[in-house]
C-alpha positions as CSV (number, residue, x, y, z in Angstrom):
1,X,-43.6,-10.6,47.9
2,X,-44.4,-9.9,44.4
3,X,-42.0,-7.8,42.2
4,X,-44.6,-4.7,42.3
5,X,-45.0,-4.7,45.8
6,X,-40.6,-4.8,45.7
7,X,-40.7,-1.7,43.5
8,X,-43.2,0.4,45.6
9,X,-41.1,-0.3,49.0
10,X,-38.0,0.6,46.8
11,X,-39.3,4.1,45.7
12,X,-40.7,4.7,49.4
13,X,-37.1,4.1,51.1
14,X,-35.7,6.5,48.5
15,X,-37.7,8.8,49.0
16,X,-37.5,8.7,53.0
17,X,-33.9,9.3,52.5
18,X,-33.7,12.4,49.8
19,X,-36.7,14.3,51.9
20,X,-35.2,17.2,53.8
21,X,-32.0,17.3,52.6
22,X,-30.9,20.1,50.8
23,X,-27.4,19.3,49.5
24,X,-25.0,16.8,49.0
25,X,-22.9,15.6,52.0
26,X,-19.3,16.6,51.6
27,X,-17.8,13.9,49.7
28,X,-13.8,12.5,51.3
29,X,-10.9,13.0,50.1
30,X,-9.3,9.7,48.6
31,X,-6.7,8.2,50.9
32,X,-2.8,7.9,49.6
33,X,-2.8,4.1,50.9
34,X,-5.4,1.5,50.4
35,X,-4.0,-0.2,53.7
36,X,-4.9,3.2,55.7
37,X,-8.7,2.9,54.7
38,X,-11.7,2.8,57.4
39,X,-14.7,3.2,56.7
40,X,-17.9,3.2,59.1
41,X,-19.8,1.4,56.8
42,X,-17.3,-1.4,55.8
43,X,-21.0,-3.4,55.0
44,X,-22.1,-1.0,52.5
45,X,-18.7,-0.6,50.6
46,X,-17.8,-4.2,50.7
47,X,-19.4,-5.7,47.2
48,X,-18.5,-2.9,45.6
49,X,-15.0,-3.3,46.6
50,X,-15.0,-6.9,45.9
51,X,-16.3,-5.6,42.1
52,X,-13.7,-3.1,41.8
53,X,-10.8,-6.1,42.8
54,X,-12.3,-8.4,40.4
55,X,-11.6,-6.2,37.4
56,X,-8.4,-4.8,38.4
57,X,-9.5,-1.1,39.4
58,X,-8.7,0.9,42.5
59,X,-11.2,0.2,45.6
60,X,-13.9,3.0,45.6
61,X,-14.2,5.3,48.9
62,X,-17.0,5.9,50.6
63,X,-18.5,8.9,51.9
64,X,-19.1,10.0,55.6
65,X,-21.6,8.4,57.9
66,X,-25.2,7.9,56.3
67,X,-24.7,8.5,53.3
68,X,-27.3,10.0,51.0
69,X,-28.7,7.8,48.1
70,X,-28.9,9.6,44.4
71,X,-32.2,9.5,42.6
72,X,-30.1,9.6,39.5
73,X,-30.4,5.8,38.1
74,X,-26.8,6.1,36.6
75,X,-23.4,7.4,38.5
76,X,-22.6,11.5,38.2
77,X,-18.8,12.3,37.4
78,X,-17.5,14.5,39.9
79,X,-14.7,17.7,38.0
80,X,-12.4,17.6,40.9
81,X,-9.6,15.5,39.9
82,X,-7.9,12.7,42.1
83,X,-4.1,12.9,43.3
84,X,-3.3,9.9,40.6
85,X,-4.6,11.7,37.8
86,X,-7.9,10.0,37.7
87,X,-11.6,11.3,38.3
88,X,-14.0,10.7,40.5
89,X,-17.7,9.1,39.9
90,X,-20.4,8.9,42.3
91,X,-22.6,5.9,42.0
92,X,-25.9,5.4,42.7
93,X,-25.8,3.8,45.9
94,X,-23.7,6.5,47.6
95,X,-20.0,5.4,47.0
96,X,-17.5,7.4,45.2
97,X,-15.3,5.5,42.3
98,X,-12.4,6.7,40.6
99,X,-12.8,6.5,37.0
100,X,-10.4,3.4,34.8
101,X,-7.3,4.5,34.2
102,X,-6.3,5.7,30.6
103,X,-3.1,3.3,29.8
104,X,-1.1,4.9,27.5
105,X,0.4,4.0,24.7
106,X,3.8,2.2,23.9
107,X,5.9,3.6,21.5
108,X,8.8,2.2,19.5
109,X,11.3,4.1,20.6
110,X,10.4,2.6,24.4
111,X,12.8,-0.4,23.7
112,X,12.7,-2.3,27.1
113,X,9.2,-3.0,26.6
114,X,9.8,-4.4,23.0
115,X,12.5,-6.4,24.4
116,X,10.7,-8.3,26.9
117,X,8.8,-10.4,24.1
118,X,10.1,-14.0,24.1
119,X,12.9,-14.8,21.3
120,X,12.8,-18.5,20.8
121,X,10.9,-17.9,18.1
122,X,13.1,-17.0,14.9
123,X,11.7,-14.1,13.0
124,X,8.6,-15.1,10.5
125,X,7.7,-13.3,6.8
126,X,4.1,-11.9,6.7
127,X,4.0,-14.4,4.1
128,X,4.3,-17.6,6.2
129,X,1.3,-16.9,8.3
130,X,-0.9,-17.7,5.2
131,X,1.5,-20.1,3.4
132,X,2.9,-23.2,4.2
133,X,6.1,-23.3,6.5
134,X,9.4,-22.8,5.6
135,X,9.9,-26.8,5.6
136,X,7.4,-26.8,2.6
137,X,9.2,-24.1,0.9
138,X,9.7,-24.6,-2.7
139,X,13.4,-24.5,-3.7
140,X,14.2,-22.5,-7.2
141,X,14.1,-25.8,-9.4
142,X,11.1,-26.8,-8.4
143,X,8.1,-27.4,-10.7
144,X,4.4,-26.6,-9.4
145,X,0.5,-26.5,-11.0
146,X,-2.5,-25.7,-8.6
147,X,-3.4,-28.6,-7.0
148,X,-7.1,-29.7,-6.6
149,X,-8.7,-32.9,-4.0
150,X,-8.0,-35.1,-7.2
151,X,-4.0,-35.1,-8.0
152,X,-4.1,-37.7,-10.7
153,X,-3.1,-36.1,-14.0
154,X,-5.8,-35.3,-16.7
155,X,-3.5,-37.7,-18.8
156,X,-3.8,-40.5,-17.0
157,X,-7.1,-40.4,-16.8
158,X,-10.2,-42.5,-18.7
159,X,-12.8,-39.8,-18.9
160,X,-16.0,-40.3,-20.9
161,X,-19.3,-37.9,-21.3
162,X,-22.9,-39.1,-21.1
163,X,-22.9,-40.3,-24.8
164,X,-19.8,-42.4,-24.2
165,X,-17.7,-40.0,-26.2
166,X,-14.0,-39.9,-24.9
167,X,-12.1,-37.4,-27.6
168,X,-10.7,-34.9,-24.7
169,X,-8.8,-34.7,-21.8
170,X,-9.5,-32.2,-18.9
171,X,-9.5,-32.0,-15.2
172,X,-12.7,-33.3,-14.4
173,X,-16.2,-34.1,-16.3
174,X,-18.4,-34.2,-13.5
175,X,-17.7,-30.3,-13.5
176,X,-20.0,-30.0,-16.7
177,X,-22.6,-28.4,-15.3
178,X,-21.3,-26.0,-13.6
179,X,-19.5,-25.1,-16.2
180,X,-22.7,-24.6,-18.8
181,X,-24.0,-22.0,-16.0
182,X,-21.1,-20.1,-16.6
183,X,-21.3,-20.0,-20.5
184,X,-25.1,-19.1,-20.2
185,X,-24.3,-16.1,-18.1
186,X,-21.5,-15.2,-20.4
187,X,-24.0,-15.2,-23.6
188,X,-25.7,-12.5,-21.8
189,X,-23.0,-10.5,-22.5
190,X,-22.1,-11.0,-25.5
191,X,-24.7,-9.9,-28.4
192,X,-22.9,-9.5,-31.0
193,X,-21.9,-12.9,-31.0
194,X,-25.2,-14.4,-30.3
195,X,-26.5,-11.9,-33.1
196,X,-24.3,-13.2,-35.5
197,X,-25.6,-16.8,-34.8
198,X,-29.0,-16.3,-34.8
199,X,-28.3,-14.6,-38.3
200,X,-26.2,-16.8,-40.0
201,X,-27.6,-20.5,-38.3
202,X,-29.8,-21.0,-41.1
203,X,-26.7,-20.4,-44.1
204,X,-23.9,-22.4,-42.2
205,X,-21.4,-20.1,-43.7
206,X,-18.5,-22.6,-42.0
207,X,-20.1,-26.0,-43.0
208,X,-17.1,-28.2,-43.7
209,X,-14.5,-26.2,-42.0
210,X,-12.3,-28.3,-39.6
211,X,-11.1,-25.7,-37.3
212,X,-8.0,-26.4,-34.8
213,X,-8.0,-23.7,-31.8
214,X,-5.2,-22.8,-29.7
215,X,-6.6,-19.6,-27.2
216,X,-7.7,-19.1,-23.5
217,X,-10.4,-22.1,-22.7
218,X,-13.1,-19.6,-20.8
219,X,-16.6,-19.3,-20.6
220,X,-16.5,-16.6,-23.4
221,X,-14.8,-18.8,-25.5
222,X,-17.1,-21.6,-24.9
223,X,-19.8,-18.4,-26.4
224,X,-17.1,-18.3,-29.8
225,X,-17.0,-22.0,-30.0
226,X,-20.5,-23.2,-30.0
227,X,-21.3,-20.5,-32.3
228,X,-18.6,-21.8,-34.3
229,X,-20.6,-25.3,-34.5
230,X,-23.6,-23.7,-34.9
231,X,-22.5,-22.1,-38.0
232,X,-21.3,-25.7,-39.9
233,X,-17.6,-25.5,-38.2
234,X,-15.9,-28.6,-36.5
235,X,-13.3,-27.6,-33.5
236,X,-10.5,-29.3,-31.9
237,X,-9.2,-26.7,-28.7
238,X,-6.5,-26.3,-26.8
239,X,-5.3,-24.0,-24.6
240,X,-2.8,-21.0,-24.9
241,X,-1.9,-20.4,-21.3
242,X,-1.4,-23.6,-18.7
243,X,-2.8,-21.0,-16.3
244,X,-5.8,-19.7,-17.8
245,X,-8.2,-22.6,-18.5
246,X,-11.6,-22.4,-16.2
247,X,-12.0,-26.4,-15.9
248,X,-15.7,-26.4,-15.3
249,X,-15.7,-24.6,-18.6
250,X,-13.9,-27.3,-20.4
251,X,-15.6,-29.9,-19.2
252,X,-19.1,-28.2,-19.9
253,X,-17.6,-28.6,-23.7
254,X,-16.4,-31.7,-23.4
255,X,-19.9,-32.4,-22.6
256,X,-21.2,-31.1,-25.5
257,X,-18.9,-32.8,-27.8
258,X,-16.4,-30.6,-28.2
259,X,-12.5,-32.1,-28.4
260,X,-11.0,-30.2,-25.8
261,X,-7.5,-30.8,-24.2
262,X,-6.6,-28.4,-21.8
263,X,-7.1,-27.8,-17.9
264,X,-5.9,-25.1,-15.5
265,X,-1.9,-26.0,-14.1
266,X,-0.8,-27.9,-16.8
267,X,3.1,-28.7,-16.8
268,X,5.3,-27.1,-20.1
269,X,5.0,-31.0,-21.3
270,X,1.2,-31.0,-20.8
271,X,1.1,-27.8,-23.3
272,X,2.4,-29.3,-25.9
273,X,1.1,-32.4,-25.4
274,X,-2.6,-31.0,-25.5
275,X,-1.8,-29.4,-28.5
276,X,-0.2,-32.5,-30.5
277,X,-3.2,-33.8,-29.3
278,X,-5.9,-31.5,-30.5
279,X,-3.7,-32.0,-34.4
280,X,-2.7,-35.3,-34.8
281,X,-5.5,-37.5,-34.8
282,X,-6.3,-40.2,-37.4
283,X,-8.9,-39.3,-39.9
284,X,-9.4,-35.7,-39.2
285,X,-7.0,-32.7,-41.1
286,X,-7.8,-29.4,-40.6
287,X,-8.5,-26.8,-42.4
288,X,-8.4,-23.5,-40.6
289,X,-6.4,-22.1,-37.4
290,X,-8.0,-19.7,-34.7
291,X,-3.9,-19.1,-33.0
292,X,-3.8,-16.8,-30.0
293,X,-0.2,-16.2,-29.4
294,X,1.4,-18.6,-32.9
295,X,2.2,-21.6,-30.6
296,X,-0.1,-23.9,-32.4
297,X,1.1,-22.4,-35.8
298,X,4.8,-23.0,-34.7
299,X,3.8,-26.9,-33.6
300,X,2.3,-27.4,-37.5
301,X,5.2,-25.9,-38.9
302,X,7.5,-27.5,-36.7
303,X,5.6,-31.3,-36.5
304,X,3.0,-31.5,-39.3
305,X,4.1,-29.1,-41.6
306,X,2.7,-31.2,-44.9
307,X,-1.3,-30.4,-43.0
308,X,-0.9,-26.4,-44.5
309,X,-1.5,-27.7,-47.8
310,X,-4.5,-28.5,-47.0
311,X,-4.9,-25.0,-44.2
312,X,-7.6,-22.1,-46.5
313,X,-6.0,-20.0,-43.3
314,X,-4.7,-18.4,-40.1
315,X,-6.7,-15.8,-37.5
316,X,-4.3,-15.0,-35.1
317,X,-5.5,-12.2,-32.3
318,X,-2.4,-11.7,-29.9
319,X,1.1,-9.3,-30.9
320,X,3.0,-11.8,-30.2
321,X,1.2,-14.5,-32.9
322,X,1.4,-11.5,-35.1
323,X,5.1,-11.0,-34.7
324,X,5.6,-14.2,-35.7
325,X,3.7,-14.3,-38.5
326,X,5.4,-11.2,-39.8
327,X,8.3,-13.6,-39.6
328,X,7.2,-16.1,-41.3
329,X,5.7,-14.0,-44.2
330,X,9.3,-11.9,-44.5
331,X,11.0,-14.9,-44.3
332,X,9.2,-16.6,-47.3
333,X,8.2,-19.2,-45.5
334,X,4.2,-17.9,-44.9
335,X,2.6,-20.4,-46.9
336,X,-1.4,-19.6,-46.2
337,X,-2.9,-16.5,-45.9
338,X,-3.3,-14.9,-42.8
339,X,-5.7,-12.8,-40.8
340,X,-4.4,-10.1,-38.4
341,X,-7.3,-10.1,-35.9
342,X,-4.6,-8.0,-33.0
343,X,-4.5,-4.9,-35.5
344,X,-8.5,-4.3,-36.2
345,X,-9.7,-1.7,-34.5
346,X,-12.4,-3.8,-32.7
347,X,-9.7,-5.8,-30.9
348,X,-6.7,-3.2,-30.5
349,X,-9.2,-0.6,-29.2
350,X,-11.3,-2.0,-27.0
351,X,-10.2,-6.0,-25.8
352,X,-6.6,-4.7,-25.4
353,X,-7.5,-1.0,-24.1
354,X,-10.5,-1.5,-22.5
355,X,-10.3,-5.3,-21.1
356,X,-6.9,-4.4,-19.5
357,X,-8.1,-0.8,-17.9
358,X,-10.4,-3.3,-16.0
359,X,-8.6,-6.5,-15.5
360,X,-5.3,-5.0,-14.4
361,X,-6.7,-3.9,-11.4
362,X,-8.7,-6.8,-10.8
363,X,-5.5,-9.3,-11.0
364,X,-3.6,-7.3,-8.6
365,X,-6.2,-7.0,-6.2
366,X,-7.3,-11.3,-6.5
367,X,-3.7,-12.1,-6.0
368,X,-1.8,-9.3,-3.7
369,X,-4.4,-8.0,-2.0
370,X,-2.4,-4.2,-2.8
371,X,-4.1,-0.9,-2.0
372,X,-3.1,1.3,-5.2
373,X,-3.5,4.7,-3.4
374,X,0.4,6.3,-3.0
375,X,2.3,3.2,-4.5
376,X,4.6,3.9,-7.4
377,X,4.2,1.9,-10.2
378,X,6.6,1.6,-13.1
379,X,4.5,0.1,-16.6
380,X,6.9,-0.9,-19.4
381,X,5.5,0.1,-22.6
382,X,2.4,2.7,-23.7
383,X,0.8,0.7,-26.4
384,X,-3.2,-0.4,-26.2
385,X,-2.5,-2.1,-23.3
386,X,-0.3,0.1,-21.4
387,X,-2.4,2.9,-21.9
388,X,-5.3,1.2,-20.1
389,X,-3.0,-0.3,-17.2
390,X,-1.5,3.3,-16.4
391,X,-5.1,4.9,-16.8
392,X,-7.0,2.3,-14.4
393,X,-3.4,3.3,-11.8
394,X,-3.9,6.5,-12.0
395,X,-7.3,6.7,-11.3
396,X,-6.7,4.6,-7.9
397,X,-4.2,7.3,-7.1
398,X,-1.4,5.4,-8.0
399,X,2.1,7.0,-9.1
400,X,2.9,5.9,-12.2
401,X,6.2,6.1,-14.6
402,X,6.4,4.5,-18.2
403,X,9.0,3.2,-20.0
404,X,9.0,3.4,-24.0
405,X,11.0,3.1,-27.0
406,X,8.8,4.8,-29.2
407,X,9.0,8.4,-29.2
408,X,5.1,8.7,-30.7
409,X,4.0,6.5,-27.4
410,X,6.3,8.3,-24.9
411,X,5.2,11.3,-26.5
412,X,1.5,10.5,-25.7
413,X,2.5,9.4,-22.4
414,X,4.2,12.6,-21.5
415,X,1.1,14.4,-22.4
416,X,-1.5,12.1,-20.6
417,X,0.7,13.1,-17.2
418,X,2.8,10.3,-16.8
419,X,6.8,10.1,-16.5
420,X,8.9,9.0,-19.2
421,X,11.5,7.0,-17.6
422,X,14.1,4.3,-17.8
423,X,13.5,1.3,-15.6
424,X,17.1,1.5,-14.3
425,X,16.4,4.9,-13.2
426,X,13.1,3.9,-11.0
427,X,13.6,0.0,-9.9
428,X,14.9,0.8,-6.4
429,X,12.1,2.2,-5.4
430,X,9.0,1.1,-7.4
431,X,6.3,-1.0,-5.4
432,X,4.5,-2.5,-8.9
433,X,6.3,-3.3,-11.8
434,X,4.3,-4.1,-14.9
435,X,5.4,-5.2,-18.5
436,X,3.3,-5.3,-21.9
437,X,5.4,-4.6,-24.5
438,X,5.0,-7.7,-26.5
439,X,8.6,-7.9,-26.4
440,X,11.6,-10.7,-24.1
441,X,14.0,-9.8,-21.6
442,X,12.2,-6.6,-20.5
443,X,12.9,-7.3,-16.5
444,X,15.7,-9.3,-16.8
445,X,17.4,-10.6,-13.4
446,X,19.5,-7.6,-12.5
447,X,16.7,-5.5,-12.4
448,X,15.7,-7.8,-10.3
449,X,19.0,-8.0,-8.1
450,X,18.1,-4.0,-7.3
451,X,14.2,-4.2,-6.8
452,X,13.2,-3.3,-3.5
453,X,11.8,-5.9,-1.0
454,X,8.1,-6.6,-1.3
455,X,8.1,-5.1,-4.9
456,X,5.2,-6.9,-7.0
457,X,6.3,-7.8,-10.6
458,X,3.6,-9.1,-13.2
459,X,3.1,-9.2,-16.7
460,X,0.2,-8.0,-18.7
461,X,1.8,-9.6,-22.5
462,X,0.6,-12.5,-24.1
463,X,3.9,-14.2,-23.8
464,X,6.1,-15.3,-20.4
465,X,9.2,-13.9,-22.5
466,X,9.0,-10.3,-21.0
467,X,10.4,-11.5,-17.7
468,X,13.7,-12.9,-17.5
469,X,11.7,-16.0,-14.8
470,X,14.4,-18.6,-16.2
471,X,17.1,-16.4,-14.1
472,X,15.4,-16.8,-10.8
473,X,15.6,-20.5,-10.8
474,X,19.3,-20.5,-9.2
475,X,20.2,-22.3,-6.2
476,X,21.0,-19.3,-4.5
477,X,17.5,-18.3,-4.4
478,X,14.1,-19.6,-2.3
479,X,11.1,-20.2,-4.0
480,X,7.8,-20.0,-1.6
481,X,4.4,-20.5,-2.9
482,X,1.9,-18.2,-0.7
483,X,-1.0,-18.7,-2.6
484,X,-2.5,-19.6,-6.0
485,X,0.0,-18.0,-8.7
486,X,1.6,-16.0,-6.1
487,X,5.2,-17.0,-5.8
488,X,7.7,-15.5,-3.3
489,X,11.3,-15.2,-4.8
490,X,13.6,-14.7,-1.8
491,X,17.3,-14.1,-2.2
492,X,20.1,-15.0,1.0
493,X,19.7,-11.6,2.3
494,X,16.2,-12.0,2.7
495,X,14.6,-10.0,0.9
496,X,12.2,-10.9,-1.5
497,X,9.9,-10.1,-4.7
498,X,6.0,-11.0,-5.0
499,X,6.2,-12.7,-8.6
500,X,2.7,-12.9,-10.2
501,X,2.1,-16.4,-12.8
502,X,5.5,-17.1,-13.1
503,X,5.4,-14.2,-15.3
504,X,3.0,-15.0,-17.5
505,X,-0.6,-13.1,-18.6
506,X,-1.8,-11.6,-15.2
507,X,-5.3,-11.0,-16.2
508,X,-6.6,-14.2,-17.5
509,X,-4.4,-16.1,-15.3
510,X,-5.2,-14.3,-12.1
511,X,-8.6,-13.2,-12.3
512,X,-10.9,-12.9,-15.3
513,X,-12.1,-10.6,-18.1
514,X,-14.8,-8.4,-19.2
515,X,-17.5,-10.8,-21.0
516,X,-18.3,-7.5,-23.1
517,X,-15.5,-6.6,-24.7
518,X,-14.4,-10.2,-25.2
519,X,-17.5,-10.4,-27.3
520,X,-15.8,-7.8,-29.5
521,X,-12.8,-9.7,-30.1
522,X,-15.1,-12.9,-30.7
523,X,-17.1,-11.8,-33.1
524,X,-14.2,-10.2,-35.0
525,X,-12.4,-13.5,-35.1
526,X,-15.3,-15.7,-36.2
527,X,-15.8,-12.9,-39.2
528,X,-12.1,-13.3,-40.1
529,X,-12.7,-17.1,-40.2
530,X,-16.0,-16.9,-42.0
531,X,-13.4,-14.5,-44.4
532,X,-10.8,-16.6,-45.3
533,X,-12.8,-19.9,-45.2
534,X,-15.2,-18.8,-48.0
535,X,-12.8,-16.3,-50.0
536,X,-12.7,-17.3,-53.5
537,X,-8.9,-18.6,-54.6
538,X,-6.6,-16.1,-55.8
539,X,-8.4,-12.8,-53.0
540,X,-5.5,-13.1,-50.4
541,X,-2.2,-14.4,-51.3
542,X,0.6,-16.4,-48.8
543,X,0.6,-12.9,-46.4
544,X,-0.8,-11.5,-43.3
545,X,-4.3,-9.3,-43.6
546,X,-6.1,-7.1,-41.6
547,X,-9.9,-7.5,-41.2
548,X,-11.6,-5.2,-43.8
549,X,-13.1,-1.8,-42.1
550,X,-16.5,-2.6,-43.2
551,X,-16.5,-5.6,-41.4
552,X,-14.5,-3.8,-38.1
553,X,-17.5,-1.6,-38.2
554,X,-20.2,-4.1,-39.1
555,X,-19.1,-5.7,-35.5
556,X,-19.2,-2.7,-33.5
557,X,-22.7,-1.5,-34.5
558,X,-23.7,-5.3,-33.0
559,X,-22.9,-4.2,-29.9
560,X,-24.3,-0.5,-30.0
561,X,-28.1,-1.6,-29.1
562,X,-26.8,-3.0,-25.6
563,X,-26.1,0.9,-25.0
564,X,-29.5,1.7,-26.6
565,X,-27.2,4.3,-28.7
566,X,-28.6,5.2,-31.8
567,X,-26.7,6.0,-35.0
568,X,-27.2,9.2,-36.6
569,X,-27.6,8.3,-41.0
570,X,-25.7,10.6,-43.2
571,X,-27.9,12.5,-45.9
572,X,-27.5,12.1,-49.7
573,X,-26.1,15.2,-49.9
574,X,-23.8,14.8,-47.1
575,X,-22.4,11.5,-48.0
576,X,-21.6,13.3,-51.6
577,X,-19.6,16.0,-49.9
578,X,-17.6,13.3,-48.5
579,X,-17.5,10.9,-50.7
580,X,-18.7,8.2,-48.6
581,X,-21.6,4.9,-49.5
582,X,-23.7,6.1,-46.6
583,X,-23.9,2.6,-45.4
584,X,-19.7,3.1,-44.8
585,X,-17.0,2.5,-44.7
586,X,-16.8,6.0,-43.2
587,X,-13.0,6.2,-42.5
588,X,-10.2,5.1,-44.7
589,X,-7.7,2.4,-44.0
590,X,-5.2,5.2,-43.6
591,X,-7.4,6.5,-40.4
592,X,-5.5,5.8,-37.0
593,X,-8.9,5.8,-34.3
């Protein structure tokens, strides 16, 4: 019979059996007992009893003797409720169903249920379902890097590039190409760079310098260094952060011929290795420093210092390198001039406010996975980059305190709504705890001791001085490892703290940094290089400089046609009123932006 022909007889017998009738046939009542059920038509209830069994739902009950079909293709739900709570539906064919039961929900307080779950099991941290096991935890004197398929150290390797040329060390070579794609898409973002060396290509303004480098190895450093080269320099990198260095990067400029020593995980003896390495090499002195936190400016004066009399200068961009040239130079014991990159308004105001609004966030997100809205966060100090840690918190609806020792700061902080506090008075129950105060000992271990458990704690400093990490490393204490740069501190009690880079830079260590702004700070530093290098003898003395405001704003109107902003010109008449070159420098050096 075809399937029409099926249809057609269908529609006929349903019609034959809705014609005359004139109301629905009374429907039963459901029985108490399933065993006192009879039914005259045990044949027509049968497979939909059997359906009912199979998923674990109370037999349907028929309805009296010929039963009337619906012409409604889907089941109607009858109001009257059942004597177990339920309701009733009337299916298509007839039969009368009593709707799933609702289960209801088990609370906490129900404790039988709870107890009924097997105990053999011994209790497991939310951390060891996506870390190792505890048999692979790491104990507090351990010593760890991210590890990659190839374990063999970059040291012990024999690495060579497609010319033969063997001058570096880093992870791995064949990452070279992957690591120019990344420095293409970072020259995108950085035009002022690129501006500056499509300009000055053609006067090689740095032909003959020999610089030495010590800062992060990333793909908009790779930008700063090639422009470097293109402008006459010769460069020698390292790396100022063992956590920091984006491999493919470094092997894309090892490719290129650069002699760079540095990849991502590198021990405390690999640091200074790769930095001995980037100095002492036979038949090449240099000549100028590019220092991003003073450690390769302490190695020369602690190693080589006979190389400074041959050093035009030092461009150093973090507070801490700073610091310590400030040392040096009250100490007597500055003996080349020195460029304060941190202090210029194109690096204090935009790569450490601006970069760490963004990045701060992004670390903390990369590594913990934390939703911001409600927590309370405690950030110690409200310089540059305080400010733009508590702003980016605050916007995710974060509570946040500060801590301070300078009343100007706390002062500002107070007034952009946040609460000046002392860290003892807030560590029991802070969730976040971050530090960027340039300074050591900041969260030092009984701060620690109090902290509640699961409390994140991560730096946002140039240096790993601002947390007391060498205190943790006690027996008494567990180290676990639950994912890259995410360490678990535990104490005996149990509880523990989520510890972020062993306490080192979060941003460049965790995640990764605006390409814009960095173009900023690049294009400062390569000024203050192009500066010293071609001063003529007797301009800056054995001290520490700051950039000259001309060229601080020289560098941010690079970067104004990206906005498509447009300057407005002062008039002759204006400039006279204020006594300015109309060309600038419009604000004095005394001018606090």
């Amino acid at each position: 019979m075809s399937v029409q022909a099926v249809a057609a007889k269908m529609a006929e017998v349903e019609l034959k059996d809705v014609a005359g009738k004139d109301s629905l046939p009374a429907i039963s009542p459901l029985p108490p007992k399933a065993e006192d059920k009879k039914s005259e038509n045990n044949s027509t209830s049968s497979s939909s009893a059997v359906a009912a069994a199979a998923v674990g739902e109370p037999s349907p009950v028929t309805v009296s003797p010929n039963p009337v079909k619906m012409p409604q293709a889907s089941a109607m739900k009858r109001p009257d409720q059942q004597q177990n709570g339920g309701e009733a539906f009337v299916n298509c064919d007839g039969t009368v169903a009593e709707a799933p039961r609702m289960k209801k929900i088990q609370f906490a307080d129900q404790k039988q249920e709870f107890n009924k779950r097997p105990t053999k099991i011994s209790r497991r941290s939310l951390s060891r379902s996506i870390s190792q096991s505890s048999t692979d935890s790491y104990s507090s004197a351990a010593s760890y890097t991210d590890s990659s398929d190839d374990e063999t150290s970059p040291r012990d390797k024999q690495q060579k590039n497609s010319k033969g040329n063997g001058d570096f060390c880093i992870k791995n070579i064949k990452q070279a190409d992957f690591g120019r794609r990344e420095i293409e898409i970072a020259e995108q973002e950085m035009p002022a760079l690129m501006a500056l060396r499509k300009r000055a290509q053609g006067e090689k303004p740095l032909a003959g310098a020999k610089i030495v480098g010590c800062t992060h190895i990333t793909a908009q450093t790779a930008v700063l260094m090639e422009t470097l080269s293109a402008l006459g320099a010769q460069c020698r990198w390292a790396a100022c952060n063992i956590y920091s260095t984006q491999n493919e990067v470094a092997a894309a400029l090892a490719e290129g011929g650069f002699s760079v020593f540095a990849w991502k995980g590198e021990s405390e003896d690999d640091f200074w290795w790769c930095i001995d390495r980037c100095v002492n090499v036979e038949g090449w002195q240099p000549n100028m420093i590019l220092d991003d936190g003073g450690d390769l400016t302490h190695w020369i004066y602690k190693k080589y210092p006979n190389m400074f009399k041959k050093i035009k200068g030092i461009v150093e961009e973090s507070v801490t390198g700073v610091h310590r040239l400030y040392q040096l130079s009250k100490a007597g014991k500055l003996c080349v001039p020195a460029m304060n990159v941190n202090d210029s308004v194109t690096k204090q105001k935009f790569d450490n406010l601006y970069c760490c609004r963004e990045s701060i966030l992004d670390g903390l997100k990369r590594t913990t996975d934390v939703m911001f809205g409600g927590k309370q966060v405690v950030v110690c100090g409200y310089g540059e980059v305080g400010k733009g840690c508590c702003a980016a918190l605050k916007a995710m609806g974060s509570i946040v305190s500060v801590t301070e020792i300078d009343p100007i700061c706390a002062l500002q902080a107070c007034m952009d709504g946040f609460r000046l506090v002392k860290l003892t008075e807030v560590i029991r129950q802070v969730d976040i705890v971050i530090t960027c105060t340039g300074n050591k000992n900041v969260v030092v271990r009984e701060y620690m001791d109090r902290m509640k458990n699961g409390c994140i704690v991560c730096n946002m400093g140039h240096s790993n001085t601002e947390i007391d990490v060498a205190s943790l490393r006690t027996p008494e204490l567990t180290w676990e490892r639950v994912r890259s740069q995410v360490d678990h501190v535990i104490w005996p009690d149990g509880k523990r703290i989520v510890l972020l880079a062993e306490g080192r830079l979060l941003n460049l260590s965790c995640s990764t940094v605006p390409t814009f702004v960095l173009s900023i700070t690049a294009t400062t530093q390569a000024l203050a290089l192009i500066e010293l290098y071609n001063a003529p003898e007797g301009r800056y003395k054995q001290d520490v400089y700051l950039l000259p405001k001309k060229m601080d704003e020289y560098v941010a109107s690079l970067h104004l046609p990206t906005f498509d902003a447009h300057l407005t010109e002062l008039s002759d008449e204006q400039a006279k009123y204020l006594g300015l070159n109309k060309n600038g420098p419009f604000k004095p050096n005394y001018y606090r932006y």
